[in-house]
N, C-alpha and C positions, 0 to 999 in steps of 0.2 A: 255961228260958224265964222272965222276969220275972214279977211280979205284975201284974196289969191296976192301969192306974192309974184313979183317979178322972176320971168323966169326963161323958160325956150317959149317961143311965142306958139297961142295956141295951144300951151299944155297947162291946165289947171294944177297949181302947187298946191298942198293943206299939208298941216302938221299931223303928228303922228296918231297922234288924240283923236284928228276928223280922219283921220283913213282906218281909224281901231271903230267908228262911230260909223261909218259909212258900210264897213263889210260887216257889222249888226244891224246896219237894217236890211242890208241885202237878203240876211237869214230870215230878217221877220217877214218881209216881206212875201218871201217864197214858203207857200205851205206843205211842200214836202220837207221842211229842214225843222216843221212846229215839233211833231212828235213823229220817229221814224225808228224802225229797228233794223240793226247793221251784226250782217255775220261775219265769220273769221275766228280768229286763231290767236290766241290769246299767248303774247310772247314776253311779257311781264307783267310783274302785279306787286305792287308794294303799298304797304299798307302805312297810313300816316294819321296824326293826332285828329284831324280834321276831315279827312276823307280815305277815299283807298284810287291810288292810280291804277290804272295799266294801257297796257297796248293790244289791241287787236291785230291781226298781221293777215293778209289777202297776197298771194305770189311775194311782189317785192314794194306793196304801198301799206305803209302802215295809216294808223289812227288811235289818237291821243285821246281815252277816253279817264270821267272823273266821274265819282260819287260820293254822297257825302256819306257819313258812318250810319246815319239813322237808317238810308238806305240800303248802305252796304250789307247791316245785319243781316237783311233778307236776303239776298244772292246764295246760291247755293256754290259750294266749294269749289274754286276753277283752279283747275291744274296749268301748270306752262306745259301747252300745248294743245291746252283741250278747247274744241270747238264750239261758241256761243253765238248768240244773239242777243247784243244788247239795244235795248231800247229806252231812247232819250231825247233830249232835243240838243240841237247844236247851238254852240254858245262860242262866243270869242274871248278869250283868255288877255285881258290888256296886257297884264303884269308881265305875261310868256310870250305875248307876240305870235299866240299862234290860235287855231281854232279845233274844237274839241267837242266831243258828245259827254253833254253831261245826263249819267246813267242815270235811271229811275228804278227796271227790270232785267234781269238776267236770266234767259236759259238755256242749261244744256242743248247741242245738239249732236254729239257724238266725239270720237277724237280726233285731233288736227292731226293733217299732216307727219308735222316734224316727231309728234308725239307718240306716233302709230312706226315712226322710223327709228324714235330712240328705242320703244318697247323691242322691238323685231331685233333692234343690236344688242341690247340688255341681255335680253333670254339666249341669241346664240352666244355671246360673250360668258352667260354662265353656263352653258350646256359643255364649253371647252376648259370647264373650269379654270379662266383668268380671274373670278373673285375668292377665290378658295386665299383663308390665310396661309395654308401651309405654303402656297407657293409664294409668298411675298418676302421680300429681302430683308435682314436687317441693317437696321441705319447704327453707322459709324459711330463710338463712342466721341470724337472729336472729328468731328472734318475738318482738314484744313486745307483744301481745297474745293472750290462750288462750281458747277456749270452751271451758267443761270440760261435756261432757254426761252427767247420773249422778243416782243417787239419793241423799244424804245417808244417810251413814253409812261406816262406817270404809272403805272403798275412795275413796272423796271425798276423808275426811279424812286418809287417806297420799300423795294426791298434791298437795293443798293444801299441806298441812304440808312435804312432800320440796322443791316448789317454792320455797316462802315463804321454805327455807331456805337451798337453793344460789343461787336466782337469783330476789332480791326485784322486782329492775328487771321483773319483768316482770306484768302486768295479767292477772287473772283472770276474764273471764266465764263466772258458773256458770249453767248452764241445767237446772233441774231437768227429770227425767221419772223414772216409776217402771222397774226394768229386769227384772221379774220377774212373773210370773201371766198372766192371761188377759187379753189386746189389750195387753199390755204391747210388743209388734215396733210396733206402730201409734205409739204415745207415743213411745218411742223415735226413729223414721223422723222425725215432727213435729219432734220436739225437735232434731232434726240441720239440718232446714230453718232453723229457728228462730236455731240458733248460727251456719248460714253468713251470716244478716242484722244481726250485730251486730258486724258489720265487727272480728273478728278474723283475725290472720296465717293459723292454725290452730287444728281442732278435735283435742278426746279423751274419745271415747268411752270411760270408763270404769265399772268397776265391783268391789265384792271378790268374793271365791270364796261359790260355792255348790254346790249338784247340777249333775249333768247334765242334770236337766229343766228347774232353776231358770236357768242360763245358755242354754236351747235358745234363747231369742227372738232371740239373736247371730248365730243359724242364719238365720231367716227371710228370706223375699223381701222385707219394706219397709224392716226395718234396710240389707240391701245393698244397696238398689235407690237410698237417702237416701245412702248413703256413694256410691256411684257418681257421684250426680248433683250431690253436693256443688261447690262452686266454687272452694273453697279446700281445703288437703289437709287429711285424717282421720288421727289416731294412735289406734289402740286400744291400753286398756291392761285386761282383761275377767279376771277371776277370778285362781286362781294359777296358778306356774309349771305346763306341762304341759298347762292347758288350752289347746284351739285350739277355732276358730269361724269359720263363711267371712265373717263383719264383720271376723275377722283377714285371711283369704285377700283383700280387696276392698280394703282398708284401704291409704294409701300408707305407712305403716309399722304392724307390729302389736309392742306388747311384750307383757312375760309378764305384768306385773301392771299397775295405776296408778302405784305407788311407780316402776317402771320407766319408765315415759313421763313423769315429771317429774323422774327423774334425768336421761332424754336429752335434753330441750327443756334442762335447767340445759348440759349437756354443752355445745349446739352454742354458747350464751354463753359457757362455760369456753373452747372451743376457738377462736372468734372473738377471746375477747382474747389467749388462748398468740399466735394467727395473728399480732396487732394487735402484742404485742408483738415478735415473731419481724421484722417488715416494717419496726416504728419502727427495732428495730437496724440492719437490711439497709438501712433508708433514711440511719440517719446514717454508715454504713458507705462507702454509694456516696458522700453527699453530702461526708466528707473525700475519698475517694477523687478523684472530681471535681476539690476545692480541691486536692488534691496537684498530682494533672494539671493543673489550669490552671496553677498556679503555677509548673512546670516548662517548659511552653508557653510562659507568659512570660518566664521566664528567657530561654529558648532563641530566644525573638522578640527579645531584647534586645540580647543577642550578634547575632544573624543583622541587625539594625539597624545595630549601631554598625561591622560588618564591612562591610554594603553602605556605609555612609556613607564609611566609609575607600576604599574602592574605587572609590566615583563621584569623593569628589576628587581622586582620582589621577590618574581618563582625564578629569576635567576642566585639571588641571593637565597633561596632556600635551597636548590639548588645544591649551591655551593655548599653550605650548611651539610646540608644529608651528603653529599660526596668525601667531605670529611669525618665527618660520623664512621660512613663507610670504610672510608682508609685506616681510620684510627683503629674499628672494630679487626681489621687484618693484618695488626698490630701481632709477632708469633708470640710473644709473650705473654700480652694480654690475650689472647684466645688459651693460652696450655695453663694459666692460672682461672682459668672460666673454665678450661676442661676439670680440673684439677676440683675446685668447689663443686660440680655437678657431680664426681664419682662418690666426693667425698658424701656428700647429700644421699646419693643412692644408697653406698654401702650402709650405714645410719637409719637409712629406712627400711631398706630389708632383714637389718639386723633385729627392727622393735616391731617388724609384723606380724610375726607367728604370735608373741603372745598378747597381744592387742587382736587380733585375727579369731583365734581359737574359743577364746569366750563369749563372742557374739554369738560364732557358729551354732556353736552348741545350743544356745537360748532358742535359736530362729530355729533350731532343727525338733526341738522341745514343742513348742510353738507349732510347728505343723504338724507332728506326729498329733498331740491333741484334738487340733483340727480337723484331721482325718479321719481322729476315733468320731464325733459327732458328727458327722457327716455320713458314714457307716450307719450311725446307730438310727439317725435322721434317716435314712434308704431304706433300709430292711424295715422298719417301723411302716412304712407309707406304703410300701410293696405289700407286705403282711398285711395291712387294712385291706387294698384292691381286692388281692388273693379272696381275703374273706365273703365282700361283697357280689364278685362275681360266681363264687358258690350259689351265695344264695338266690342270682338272678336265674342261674344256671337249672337249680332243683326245683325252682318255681316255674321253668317252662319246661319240665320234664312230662311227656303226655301220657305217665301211666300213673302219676299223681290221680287227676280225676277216677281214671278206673277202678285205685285202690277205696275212693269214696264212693264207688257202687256205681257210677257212670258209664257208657258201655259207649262203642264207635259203633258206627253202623256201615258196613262197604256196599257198593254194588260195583261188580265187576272189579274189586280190586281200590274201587274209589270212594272216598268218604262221603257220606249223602249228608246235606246241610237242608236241604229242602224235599217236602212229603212226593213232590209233583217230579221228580226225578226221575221216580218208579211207577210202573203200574201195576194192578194186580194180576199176580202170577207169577213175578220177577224171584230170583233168590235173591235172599240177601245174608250179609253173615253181620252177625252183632260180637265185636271182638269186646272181651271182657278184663277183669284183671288178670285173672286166672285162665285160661282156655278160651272158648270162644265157641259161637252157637249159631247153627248151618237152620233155617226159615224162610218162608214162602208168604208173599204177603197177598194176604184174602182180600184188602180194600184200601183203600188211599183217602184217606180224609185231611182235604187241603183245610184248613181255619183261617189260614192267613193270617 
């Protein structure tokens, strides 16, 4: 250990080394500090190449707890907000200047606090449907004007700066309010009223990283109730990657940081002009396209032109043609010598008709009379066959034929009997003959079948 240096008399000086050396053995020394477990409310946790940090959190004393990853593995999953028990020993930090539980175990012991208060805002927050997207705004193809809502300091000053640098054109109102402590939700909410009267496109709610207790005002009912009732759309851009906050949940868009919300406002100006220029192309594109077509259109009207032209003066030139035909034809002299051949013509032919006429007649009239005879002799020939045949179907179903070969009808009552079982014995019956016919009484019936 060094020599005490000179100093206020009476006060022992050491350097930094023996006072980082002295408050380690104070730990070794006191056996509640060997191995201890410590509850609370766990307000960050980040994870790193080498261990995983975080903070436990007790009313308003925090504690800086580390593990290393082999241990880490085993810790069951801690939420920001959720309440543990870690168990470790305490260890002084040279590098940090500060002193810390370095963890071994972790466990659940229910939900913290802040945790059990975001849940309770979360669900009435959806129950009023502020998460629903249909209720969310959308964001301006160009804004060009920003209300940036935030506290001064480097979250401010990386989205200032991010803006300033991708996309100048575009007009900053900065609306201060503080974003952190007590009625800090109230300032905030204010300050959101405040930016949607200063007639910009869009707000952004930003701010940089802190605690979990230090960003909870994100949480609260007047931030999201002020984003809600906003007029114009909200961007948040709240702590760093990985944080979330329902002013994100309510928000028409939320990023991970500020830097992040003044990369996408530059973005939609970057994408608007790619768009601007994408459409100038496709506009001078169509507009040859167009000149092409017309000019082919024209062409083609030119030609379809100079071809009607040629074809009107054609059928005007025939036209003409036949209108002179026509006048010529009503010419009185040339019609009375066209009458004059036409009578002559007729008289001429009427004169050699009769006997050019008369001896065809006569052949053709020759010629059918012929006809007529064969035809006749052809009729009565085929009529006189029928005649013949139907005689003879005629005599062959005459029913006194049979009788005259000795066959007789036999009646009963007037009716012809075909069968013995007809009659019975005693019945008359009459046997009609060729000749007369014979009145009989039948003594017995013998059926043979």
């Amino acid at each position: 250990m060094n020599a005490p240096q000179p100093g206020i008399e009476g006060v022992t000086v050491v350097s930094v080394g023996d006072f980082s050396a002295r408050l380690r053995g104070v730990f070794r020394r006191v056996r509640a500090f060997e191995y201890l477990g410590v509850s609370g409310e766990v307000s960050e946790y980040t994870e790193r190449s080498n261990g995983v940090y975080f903070t436990l959190k007790d009313a308003n004393v925090v504690l800086q707890c580390f593990a290393h990853s082999n241990r880490a593995r085993t810790f069951p999953k801690m939420a920001l907000g959720a309440a543990v028990i870690a168990y470790g020993t305490v260890r002084v930090a040279d590098w940090r200047s500060r002193y810390e539980l370095l963890v071994n175990d972790v466990r659940l012991t229910g939900i913290g606090e802040l945790f059990q208060q975001y849940e309770a805002l979360k669900e009435g927050f959806r129950s009023l449907g502020f998460f629903d997207r249909a209720r969310k705004r959308p964001l301006p193809a160009f804004p060009r004007v920003v209300a940036l809502v935030s506290a001064r300091g480097k979250g401010a000053e990386d989205f200032l700066r991010t803006l300033s640098d991708r996309a100048p054109q575009v007009r900053i109102e900065f609306v201060e309010t503080r974003v952190q402590g007590m009625g800090a939700d109230v300032d905030i909410a204010d300050a959101l009223d405040r930016a949607g009267r200063t007639g910009a496109d869009v707000v952004v709610l930003a701010r940089g990283g802190g605690s979990y207790e230090d960003l909870f005002a994100f949480n609260l009912e007047p931030v999201v109730r002020a984003i809600v009732r906003s007029q114009i759309p909200v961007i948040t851009g709240i702590g760093h990657t990985g944080d979330h906050h329902l002013a994100d949940d309510v928000a028409d868009l939320a990023c991970e940081t500020p830097s992040n919300a003044a990369q996408f406002i530059a973005q939609l100006w970057q994408r608007g002009g790619e768009r601007l220029s994408r459409l100038s192309s496709q506009l001078n594109r169509e507009m040859r396209d167009q000149l092409s077509r017309a000019l082919q259109r024209a062409d083609v009207t030119g030609e379809g032109l100079l071809r009607s032209w040629d074809r009107s003066q054609a059928k005007r030139r025939e036209r003409l043609l036949s209108a002179e035909r026509r006048l010529a034809a009503q010419n009185p002299s040339q019609r009375v010598a066209r009458r004059v051949t036409q009578l002559t013509a007729l008289e001429s032919s009427l004169r050699n008709w009769a006997p050019r006429a008369m001896p065809a007649w006569r052949r053709a009239l020759d010629v059918r009379n012929e006809r007529l005879a064969r035809v006749f002799e052809r009729y009565f020939s085929q009529r006189g066959t029928a005649l013949e045949l139907a005689s003879n179907r005629l005599a062959s179903l005459d029913p006194h034929k049979p009788l005259e070969r000795g066959y007789a009808i036999v009646l009963h009552d007037g009716r012809a009997l075909r069968e013995a079982s007809d009659v019975s014995a005693g019945d008359e019956i009459e046997a009609r003959l060729f000749v007369g016919s014979l009145t009989a009484r039948v003594e017995r019936v013998n059926d043979d079948g």
